[in-house]
N, C-alpha and C positions, 0 to 999 in steps of 0.2 A: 178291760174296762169294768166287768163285773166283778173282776176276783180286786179290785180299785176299790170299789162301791161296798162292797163286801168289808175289807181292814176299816174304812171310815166309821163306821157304823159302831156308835158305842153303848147303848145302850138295848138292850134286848130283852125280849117277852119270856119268863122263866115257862113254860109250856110241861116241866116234868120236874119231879125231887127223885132221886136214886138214893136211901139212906142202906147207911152199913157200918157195921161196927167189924175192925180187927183186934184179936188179940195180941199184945205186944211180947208178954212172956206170963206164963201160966199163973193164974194167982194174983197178979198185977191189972192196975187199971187200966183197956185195949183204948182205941183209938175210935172215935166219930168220924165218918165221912158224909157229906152229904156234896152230892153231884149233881151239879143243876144243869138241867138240859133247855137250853135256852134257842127259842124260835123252831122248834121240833129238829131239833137235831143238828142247827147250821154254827154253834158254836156250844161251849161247854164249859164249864166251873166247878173244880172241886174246894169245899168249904172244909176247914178240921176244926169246927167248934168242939167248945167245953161243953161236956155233959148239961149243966145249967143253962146254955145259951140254946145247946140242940133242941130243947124242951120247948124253948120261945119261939126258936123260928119254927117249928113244927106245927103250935100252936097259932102264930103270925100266917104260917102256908095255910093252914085248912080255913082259919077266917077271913082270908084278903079273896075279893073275886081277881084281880088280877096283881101279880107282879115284876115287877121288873128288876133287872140285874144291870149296872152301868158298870160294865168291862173297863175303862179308866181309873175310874177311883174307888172300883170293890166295893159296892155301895148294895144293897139291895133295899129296893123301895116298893113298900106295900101299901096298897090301893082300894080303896073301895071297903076298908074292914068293918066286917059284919058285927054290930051291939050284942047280939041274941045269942 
């Protein structure tokens, strides 16, 4: 019934960012990742934005007091963003 209630569940509390950059081949543009860790740990999301969009949602993370991640339609929706 919990591991039930658990797959239902589409939308979740982003709780953590994991960013990281790989390199792809020397000299060449590497790869963004950011890894969202959503509800402390009961599910997980890795994002491969563009360098230009990583900037925003970084800048969207540190201004939003909460966000949310809808597991369905890949959505991330920010809450509460700070003017200041």
């Amino acid at each position: 019934m919990s591991e039930r209630t658990e797959r239902q569940i589409k939308v979740r509390q982003v709780t953590h960012v994991q960013a990281s950059w790989t390199e792809q081949e020397r000299g060449a543009p590497g790869a963004l990742t950011l890894q969202l860790i959503l509800d402390h740990g009961a599910d997980e999301y890795v994002l491969r934005p563009s360098a230009d969009d990583a900037q925003v949602l970084v800048l969207l993370l540190d201004r939003s007091k909460q966000v949310n991640f809808d597991l369905e339609r890949k959505v991330l929706m920010f809450g509460n963003i700070s003017t200041e």
